[in-house]
C-alpha positions in Angstrom: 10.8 87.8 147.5 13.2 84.9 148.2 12.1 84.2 144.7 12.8 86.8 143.0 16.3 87.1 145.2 17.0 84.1 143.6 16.3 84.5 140.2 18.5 87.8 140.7 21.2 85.5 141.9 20.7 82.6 139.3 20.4 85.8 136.8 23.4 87.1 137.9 25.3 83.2 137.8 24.3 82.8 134.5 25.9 86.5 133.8 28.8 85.8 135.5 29.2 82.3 133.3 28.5 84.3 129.9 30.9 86.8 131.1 33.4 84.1 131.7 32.5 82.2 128.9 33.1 85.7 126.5 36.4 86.3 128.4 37.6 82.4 127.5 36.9 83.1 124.1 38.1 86.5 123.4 41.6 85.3 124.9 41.5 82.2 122.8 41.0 85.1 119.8 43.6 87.2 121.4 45.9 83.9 121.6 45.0 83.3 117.9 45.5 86.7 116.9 49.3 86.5 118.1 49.8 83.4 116.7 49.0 85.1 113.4 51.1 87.8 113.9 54.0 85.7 114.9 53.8 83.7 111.9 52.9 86.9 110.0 55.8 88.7 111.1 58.3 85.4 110.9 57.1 85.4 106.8 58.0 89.3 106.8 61.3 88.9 108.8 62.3 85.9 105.6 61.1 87.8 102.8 63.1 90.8 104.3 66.4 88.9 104.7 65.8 87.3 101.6 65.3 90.6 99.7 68.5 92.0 101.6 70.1 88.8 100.4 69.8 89.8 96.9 70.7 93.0 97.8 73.9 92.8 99.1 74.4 89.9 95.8 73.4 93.1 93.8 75.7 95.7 96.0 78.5 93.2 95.9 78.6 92.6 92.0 78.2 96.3 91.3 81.1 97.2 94.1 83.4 94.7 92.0 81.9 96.1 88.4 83.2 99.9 89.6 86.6 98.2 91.0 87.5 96.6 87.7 86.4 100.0 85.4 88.5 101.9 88.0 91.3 99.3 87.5 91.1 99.6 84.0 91.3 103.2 84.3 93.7 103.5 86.5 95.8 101.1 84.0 95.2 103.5 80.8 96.0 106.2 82.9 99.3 104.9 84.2 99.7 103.7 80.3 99.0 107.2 79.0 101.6 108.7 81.3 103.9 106.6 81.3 104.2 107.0 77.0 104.0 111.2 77.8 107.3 110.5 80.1 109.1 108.5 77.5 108.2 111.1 75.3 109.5 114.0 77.6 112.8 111.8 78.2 113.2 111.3 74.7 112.9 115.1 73.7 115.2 116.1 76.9 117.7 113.5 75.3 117.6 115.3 71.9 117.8 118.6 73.1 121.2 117.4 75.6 122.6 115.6 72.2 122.1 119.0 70.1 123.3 121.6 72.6 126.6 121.3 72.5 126.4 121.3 68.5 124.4 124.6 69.0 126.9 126.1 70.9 129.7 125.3 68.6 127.4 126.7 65.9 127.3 129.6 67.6 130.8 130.2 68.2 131.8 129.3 64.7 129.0 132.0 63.4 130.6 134.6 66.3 134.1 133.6 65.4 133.2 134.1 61.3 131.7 137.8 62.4 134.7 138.6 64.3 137.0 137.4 61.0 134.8 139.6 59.0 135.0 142.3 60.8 138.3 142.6 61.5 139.0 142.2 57.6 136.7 145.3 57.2 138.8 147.1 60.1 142.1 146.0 58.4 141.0 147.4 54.9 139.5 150.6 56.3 143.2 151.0 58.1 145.3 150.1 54.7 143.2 153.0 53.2 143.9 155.1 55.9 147.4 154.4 55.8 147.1 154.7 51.8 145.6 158.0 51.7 148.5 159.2 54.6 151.1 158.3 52.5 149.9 159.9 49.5 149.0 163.2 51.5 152.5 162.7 53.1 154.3 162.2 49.3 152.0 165.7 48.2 
């Protein structure tokens, strides 16, 4: 019996050793398993600020492509109105140059109608007056 109590001891030694013996390697796995991880995750992390790199590079020269077409158009823009004003100005300055001639235009033509007019009246009384004098001389 003090046998077999001893081979259930030694039996459980020898268990307890393996058991050990599994636990010291599973947490030099474990150990190496992190270490890969790290130095997995360190490559991701570079290739990730290296592909934001060229990102922003890409973002950036984009951003200044869209500032110089909105310069550009902003420019023919300012162009465009710019000529539309001088042309406004211009046609404002014709039309201040001409109105007074208009107006003098228009009072020659009213004072011609008038003239006209009162000939007709003056003629209309001389054959009024004509045709009283020769009913008056009847």
């Amino acid at each position: 019996m003090e046998e077999l109590l001893r081979q259930i001891i030694n039996g459980q030694d020898e268990l307890k050793n393996e058991i050990l013996a599994v636990k010291v390697d599973l947490k030099d796995e474990i150990s190496a398993v992190r270490v890969d991880l790290k130095d997995e995750i360190s490559v991701v992390r570079v290739d990730l600020k290296d592909e934001i790199s060229v990102v922003k590079v890409d973002l950036k020269d984009e951003i200044s492509a869209v500032r110089i077409d909105l310069k550009d158009e902003i420019s023919a823009v300012k162009t465009e109105l710019k000529s539309e004003i001088l042309e406004i100005k211009a046609a404002v300055h014709r039309i201040e140059l001409s109105q007074p001639q208009d107006i003098v235009a228009m009072l020659e033509r009213m004072n011609k109608n008038l003239e006209n007019k009162a000939e007709v009246l003056n003629k209309r009384v001389f054959n009024v007056e004509t045709e009283l004098e020769r009913l008056k001389q009847q």
